[in-house]
Structures are given as C-alpha cells and as structure tokens.
C-alpha atoms as a printed R data frame, in Angstrom:
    type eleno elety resid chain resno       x       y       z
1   ATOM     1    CA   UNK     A     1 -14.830  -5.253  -6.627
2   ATOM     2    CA   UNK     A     2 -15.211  -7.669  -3.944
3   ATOM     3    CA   UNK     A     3 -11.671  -8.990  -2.273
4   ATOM     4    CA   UNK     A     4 -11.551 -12.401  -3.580
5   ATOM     5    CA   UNK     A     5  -9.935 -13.863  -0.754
6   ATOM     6    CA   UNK     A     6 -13.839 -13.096   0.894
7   ATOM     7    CA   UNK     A     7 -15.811 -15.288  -1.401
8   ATOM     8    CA   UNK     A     8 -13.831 -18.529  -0.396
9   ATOM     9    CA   UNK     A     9 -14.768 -20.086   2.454
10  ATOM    10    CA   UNK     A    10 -12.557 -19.691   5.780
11  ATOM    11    CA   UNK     A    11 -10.654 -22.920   6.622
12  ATOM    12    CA   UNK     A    12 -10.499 -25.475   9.620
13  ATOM    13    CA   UNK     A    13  -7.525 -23.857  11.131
14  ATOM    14    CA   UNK     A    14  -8.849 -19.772   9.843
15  ATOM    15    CA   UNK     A    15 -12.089 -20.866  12.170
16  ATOM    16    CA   UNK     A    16  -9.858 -22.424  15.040
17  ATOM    17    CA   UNK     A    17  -7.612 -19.406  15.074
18  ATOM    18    CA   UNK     A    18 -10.076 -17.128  15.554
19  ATOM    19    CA   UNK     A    19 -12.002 -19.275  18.209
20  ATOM    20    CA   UNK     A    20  -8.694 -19.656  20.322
21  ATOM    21    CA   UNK     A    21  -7.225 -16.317  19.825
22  ATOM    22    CA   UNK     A    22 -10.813 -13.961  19.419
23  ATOM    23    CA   UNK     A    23  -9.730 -10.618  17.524
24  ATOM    24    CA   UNK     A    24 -12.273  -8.029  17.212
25  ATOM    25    CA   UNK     A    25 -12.996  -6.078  14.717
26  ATOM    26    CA   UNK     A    26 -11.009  -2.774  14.124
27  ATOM    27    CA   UNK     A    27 -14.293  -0.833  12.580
28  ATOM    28    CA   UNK     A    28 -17.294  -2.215  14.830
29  ATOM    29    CA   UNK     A    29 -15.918  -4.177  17.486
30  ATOM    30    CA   UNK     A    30 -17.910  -7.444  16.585
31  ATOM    31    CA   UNK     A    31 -15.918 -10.914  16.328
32  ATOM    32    CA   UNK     A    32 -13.819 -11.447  13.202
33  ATOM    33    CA   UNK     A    33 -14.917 -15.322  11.598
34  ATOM    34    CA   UNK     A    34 -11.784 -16.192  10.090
35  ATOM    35    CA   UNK     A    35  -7.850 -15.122  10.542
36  ATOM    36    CA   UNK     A    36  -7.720 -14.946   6.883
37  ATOM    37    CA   UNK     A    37  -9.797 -11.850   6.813
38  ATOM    38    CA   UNK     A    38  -7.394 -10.029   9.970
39  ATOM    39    CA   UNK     A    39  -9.176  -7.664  12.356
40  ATOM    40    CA   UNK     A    40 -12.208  -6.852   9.891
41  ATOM    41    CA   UNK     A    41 -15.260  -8.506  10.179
42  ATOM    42    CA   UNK     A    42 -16.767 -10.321   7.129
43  ATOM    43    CA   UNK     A    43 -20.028  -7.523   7.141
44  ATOM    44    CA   UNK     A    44 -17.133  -4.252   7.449
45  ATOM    45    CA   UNK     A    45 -14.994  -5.880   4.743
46  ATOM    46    CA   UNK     A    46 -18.351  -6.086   2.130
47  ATOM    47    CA   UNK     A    47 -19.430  -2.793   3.177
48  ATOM    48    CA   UNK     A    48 -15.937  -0.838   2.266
49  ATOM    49    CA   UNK     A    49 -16.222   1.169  -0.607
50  ATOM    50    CA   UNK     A    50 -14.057  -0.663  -3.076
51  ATOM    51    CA   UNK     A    51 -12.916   1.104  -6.648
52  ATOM    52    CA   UNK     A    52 -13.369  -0.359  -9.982
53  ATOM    53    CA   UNK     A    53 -12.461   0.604 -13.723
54  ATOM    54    CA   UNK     A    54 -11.212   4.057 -13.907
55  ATOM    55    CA   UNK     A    55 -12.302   5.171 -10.274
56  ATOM    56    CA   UNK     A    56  -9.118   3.185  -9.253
57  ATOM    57    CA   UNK     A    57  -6.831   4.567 -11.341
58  ATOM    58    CA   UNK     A    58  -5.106   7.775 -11.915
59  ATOM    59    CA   UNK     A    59  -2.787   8.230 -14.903
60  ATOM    60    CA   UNK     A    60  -1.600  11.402 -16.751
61  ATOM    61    CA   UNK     A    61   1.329  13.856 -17.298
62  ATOM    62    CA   UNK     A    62   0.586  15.676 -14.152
63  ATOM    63    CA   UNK     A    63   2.407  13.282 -11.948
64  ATOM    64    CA   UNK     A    64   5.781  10.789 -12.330
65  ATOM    65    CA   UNK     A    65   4.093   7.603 -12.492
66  ATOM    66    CA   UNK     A    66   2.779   6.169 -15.263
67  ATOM    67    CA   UNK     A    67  -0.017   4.620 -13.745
68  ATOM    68    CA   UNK     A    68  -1.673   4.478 -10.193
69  ATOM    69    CA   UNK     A    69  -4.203   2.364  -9.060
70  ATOM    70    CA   UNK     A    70  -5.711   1.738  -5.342
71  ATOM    71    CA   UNK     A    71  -8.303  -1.313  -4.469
72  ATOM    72    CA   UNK     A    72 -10.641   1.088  -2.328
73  ATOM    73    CA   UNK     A    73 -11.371   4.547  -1.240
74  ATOM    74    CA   UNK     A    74  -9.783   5.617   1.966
75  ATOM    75    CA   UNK     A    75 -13.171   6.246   4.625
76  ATOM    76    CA   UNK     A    76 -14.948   3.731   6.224
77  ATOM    77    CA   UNK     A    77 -14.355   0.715   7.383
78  ATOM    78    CA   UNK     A    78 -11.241   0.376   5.414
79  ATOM    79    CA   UNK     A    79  -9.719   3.718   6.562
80  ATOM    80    CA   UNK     A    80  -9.867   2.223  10.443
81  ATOM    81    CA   UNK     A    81  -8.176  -1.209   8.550
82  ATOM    82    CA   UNK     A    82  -5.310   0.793   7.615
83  ATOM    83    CA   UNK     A    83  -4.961   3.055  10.630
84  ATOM    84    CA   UNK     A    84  -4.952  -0.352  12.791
85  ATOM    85    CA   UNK     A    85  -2.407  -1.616  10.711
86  ATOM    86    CA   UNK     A    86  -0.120   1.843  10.891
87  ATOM    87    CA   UNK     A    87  -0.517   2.740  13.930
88  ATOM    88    CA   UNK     A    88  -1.617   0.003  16.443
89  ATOM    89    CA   UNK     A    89   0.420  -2.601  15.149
90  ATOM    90    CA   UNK     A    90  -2.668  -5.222  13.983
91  ATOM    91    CA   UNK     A    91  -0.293  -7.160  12.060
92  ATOM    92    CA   UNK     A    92  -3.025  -9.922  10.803
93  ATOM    93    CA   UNK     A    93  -3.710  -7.451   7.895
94  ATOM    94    CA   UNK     A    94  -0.707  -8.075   6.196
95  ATOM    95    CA   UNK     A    95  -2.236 -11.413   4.477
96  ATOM    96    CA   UNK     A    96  -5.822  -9.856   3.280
97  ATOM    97    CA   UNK     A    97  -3.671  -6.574   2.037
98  ATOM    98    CA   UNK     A    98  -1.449  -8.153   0.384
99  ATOM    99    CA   UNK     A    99  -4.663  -9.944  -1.465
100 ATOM   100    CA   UNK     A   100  -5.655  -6.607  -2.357
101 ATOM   101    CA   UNK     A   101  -2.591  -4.851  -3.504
102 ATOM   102    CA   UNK     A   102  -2.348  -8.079  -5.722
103 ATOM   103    CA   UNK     A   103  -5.791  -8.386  -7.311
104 ATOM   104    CA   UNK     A   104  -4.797  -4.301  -8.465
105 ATOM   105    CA   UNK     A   105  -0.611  -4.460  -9.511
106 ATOM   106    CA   UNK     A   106  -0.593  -4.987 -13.136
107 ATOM   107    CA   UNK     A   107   2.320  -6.821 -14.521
108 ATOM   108    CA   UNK     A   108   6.225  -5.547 -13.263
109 ATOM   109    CA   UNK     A   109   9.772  -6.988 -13.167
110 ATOM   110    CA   UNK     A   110  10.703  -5.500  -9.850
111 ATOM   111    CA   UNK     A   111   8.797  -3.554  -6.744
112 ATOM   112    CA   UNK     A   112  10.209  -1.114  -4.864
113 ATOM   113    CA   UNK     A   113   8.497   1.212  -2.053
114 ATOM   114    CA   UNK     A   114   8.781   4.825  -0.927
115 ATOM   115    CA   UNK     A   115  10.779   5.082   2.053
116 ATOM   116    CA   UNK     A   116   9.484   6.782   5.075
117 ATOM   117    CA   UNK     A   117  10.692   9.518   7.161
118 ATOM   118    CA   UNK     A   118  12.829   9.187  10.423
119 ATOM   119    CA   UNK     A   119   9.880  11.101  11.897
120 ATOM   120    CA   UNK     A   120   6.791   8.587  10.841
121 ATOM   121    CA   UNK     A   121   9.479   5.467  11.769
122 ATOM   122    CA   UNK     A   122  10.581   6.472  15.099
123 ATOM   123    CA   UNK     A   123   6.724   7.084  15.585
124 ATOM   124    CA   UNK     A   124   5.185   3.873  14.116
125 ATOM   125    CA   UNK     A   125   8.787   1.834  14.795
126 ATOM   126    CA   UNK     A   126   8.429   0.038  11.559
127 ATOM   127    CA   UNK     A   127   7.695   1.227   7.858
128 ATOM   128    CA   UNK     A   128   4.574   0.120   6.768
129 ATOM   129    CA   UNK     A   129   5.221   0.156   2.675
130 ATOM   130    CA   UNK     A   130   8.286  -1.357   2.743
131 ATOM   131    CA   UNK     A   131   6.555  -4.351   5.005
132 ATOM   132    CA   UNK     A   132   3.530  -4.213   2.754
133 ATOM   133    CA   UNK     A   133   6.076  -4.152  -0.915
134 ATOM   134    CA   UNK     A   134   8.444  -7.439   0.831
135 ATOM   135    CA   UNK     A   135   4.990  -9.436   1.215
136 ATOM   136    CA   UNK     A   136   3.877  -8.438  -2.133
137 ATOM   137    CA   UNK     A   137   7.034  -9.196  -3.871
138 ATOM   138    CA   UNK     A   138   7.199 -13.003  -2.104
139 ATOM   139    CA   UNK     A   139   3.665 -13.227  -3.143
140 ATOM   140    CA   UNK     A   140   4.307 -12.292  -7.303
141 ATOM   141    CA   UNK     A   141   7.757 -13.556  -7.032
142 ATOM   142    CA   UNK     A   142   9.254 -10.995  -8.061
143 ATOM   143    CA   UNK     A   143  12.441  -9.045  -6.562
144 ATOM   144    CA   UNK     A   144  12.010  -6.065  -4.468
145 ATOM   145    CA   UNK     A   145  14.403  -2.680  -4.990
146 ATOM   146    CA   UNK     A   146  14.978  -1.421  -1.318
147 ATOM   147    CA   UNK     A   147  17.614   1.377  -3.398
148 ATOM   148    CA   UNK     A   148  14.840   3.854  -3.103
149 ATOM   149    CA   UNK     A   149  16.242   6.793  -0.498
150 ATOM   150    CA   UNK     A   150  15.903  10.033   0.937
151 ATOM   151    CA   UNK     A   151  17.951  12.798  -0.543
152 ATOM   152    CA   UNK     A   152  16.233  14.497   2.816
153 ATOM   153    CA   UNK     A   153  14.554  14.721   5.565
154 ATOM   154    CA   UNK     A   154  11.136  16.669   4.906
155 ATOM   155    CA   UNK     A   155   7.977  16.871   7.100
156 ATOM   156    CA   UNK     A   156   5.841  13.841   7.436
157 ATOM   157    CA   UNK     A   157   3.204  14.420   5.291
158 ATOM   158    CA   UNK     A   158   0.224  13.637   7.630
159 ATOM   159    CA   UNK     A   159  -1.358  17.058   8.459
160 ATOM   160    CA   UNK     A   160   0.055  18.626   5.216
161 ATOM   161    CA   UNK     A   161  -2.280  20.709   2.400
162 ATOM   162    CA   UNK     A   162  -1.890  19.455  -0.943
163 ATOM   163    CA   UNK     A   163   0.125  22.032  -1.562
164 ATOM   164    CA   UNK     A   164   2.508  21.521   1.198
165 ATOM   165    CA   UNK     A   165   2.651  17.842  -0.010
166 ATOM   166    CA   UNK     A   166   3.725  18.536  -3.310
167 ATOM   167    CA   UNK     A   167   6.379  21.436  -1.710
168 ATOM   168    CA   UNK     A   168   7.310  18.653   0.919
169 ATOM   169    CA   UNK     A   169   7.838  15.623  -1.495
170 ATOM   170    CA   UNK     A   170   9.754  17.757  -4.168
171 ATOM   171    CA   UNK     A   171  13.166  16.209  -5.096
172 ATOM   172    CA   UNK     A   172  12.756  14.430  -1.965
173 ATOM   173    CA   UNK     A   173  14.588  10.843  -3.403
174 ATOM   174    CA   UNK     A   174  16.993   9.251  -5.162
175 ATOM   175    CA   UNK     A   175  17.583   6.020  -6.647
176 ATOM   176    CA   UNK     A   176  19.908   3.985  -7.751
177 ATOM   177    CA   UNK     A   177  19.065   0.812  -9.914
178 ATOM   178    CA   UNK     A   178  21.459  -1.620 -10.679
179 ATOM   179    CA   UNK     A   179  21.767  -2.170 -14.397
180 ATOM   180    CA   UNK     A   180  19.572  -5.420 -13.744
181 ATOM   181    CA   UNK     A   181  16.703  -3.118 -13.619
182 ATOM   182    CA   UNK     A   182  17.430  -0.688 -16.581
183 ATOM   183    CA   UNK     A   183  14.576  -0.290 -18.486
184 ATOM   184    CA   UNK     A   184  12.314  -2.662 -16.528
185 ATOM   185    CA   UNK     A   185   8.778  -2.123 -15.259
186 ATOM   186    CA   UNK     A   186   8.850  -1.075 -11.487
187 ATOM   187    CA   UNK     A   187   5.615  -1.519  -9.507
188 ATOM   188    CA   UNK     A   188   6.145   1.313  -5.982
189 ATOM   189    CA   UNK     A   189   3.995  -0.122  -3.247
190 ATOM   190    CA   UNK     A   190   2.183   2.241  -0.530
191 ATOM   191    CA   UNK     A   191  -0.374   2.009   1.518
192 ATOM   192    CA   UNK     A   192  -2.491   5.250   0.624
193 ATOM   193    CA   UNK     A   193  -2.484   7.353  -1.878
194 ATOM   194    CA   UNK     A   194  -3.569  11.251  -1.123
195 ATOM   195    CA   UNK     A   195  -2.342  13.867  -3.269
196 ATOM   196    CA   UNK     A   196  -0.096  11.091  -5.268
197 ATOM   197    CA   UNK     A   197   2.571  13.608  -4.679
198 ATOM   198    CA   UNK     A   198   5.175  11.290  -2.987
199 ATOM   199    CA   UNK     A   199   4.746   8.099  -5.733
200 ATOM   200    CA   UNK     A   200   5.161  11.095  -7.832
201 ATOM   201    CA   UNK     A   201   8.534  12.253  -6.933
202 ATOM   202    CA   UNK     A   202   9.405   8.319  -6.494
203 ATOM   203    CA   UNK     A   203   8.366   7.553  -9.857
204 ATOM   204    CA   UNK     A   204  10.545  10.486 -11.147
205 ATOM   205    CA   UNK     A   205  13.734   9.333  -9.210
206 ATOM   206    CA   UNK     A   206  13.070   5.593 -10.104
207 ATOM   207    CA   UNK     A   207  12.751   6.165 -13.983
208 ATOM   208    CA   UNK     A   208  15.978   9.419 -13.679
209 ATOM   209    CA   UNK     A   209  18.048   6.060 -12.763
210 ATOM   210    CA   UNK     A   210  16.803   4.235 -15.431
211 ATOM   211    CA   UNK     A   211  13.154   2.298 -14.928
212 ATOM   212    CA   UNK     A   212  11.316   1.817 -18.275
213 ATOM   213    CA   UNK     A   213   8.194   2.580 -16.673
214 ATOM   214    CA   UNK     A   214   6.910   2.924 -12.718
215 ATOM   215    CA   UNK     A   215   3.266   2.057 -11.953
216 ATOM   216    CA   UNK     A   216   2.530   2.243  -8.452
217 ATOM   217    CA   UNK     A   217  -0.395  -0.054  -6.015
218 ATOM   218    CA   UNK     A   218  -2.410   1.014  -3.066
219 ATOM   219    CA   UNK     A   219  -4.802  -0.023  -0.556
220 ATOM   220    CA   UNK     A   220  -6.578   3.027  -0.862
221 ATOM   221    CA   UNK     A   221  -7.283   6.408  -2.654
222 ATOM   222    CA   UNK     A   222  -8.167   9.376  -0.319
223 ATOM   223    CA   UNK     A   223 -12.406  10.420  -2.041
C-alpha cells in the first residue's frame, strides 16, 4: 500500500520549502523534493516495506485490543523515519505520519494514546504517541482521551525480551473515561508496535473503565 499523500504531486510552496530550507533524507542522505513527504526522500518512502490485508493486522484473544493494525513493517527506510522522529527531533514527519496512521484507523468515537514513562520522556523530552494521537484526532475530528495513566513506573521497554515486555507492561495503567465515552469505540495511537504487549494492557484498562471496544493504529509492526 502506497502512502497516498506520495501519488499527488508536491505543491508550489512543498517545492519552495524544500529549496529554501534543504532537509536531507533520514535513510540515504539524498535531498528530500517536497516538505510534504518530511525527511524521506520520494525513492526511500516507495521502497519501505508497507503492510496490506491481514499482514497489517493482528487480532485475537491473546491480547486486550480488539484489533491492531500498523501501515508498514518496522526495518528499512521507515525504521530510520521513526527513529528520526523519536529521537532526533525531525519534526516534519508529523504531517506524512499522520497520513499513514489515517489511511489504517478504522472508524472510532474517541483516541487516546499510551502514555510513556518518566524514563523515555526525560530522555526524548516529549512523548511521541501522545504528539502523534493530538494530530490524528484534529485530522478525523474526533476528541482525544489524555485519561490514560500510569498505575507505575516500569522499565522502558526498549532493550526488553518479549517476555520482559509482557512482565513490564502488566497492570501497568489505568483509566478513567468519563461517562461520555462509555461504551464507545476507542482508537490507542502508537508509534510501533513490538510484542503488542503495552496496547495490550492499554486496551484492557481502557475497556475495565468502560470502552465498547479499543482498536489501536501504528506506523509500524516490528517483522
């Protein structure tokens, strides 16, 4: 599934952005046409490995979610997207990810987003699903639960076995939805999806306050 955002043409002012203000791309280095697409080139965007059908999805009894589904696998060119974006502050990706998050969220009446530890905060200094979830929201126009909290403070889960994840992420958060959102669809926002063991325990603390159902986006699924 190609992004859709690169099959139309980049704009006047896309063009002029990137011709006064020259990023390069995150994955090879080589200049990035249009501001639209962030710090990706055109050639790195088409050559990510992007999921379709049931490769993007994971459903099932084994975790809390209903439904989960990312737009690509996580190596590659759109692995060193994400990693810009997380950890060297490339903030131009927020427009084509939220594209991609959107072409994947099926239908909700709310979003909400797994909060991140104090450890992973005080080391990026901002919390990359919540910032991904707020531009989603604005973009589906829909409202976005921010009641989503640590019960507390585990490991970050970077550098953890799956194992360890699911250990980690166990009974990890609470929720507490107003009765606005009672029996409503919530969509959880991340940015990558490993093990699926911390939408799990999201999922399960977002439907133990009362969501109908919890399907959650990504940008990408680890292979």
């Amino acid at each position: 599934m190609e992004p859709a955002f690169l099959k139309r043409p980049p704009g006047a002012w896309e063009r002029l952005a990137c011709l006064l203000f020259p990023p390069s791309c995150a994955a090879c280095a080589a200049p990035v046409e249009s501001a639209s697409y962030g710090a990706l080139c055109l050639k790195c965007w088409r050559g990510a490995a992007w999921l379709e059908g049931e490769k993007a999805r994971r459903v099932g009894p084994a975790w809390g979610f209903d439904s989960a589904a990312a737009a690509g696998s996580f190596e590659g060119a759109l692995r060193e997207a994400v990693h810009a974006y997380k950890f060297a502050g490339k903030t131009s990706f927020k427009r084509p990810f939220t594209s991609l998050l959107e072409a994947v969220a099926p239908p909700c009446d709310a979003l909400a987003f797994p909060p991140s530890s104090a450890a992973s905060l005080k080391e990026r200094g901002f919390d990359a699903a919540q910032e991904l979830a707020e531009s989603l929201a604005r973009r589906l126009k829909r409202p976005l639960f921010r009641g989503l909290k640590r019960a507390r403070q585990g490991e970050k889960q970077a550098g953890l076995g799956r194992d360890e994840r699911w250990l980690n992420a166990k009974g990890a958060f609470l929720a507490g939805l107003p009765a606005t959102l009672q029996g409503k669809a919530l969509l959880l926002v991340d940015d990558v999806i490993t093990t699926g063991a911390t939408l799990s325990e999201c999922a399960r603390a977002l439907k133990a306050s009362g969501a109908g159902r919890v399907d959650c986006v990504a940008l990408a699924s680890t292979p």
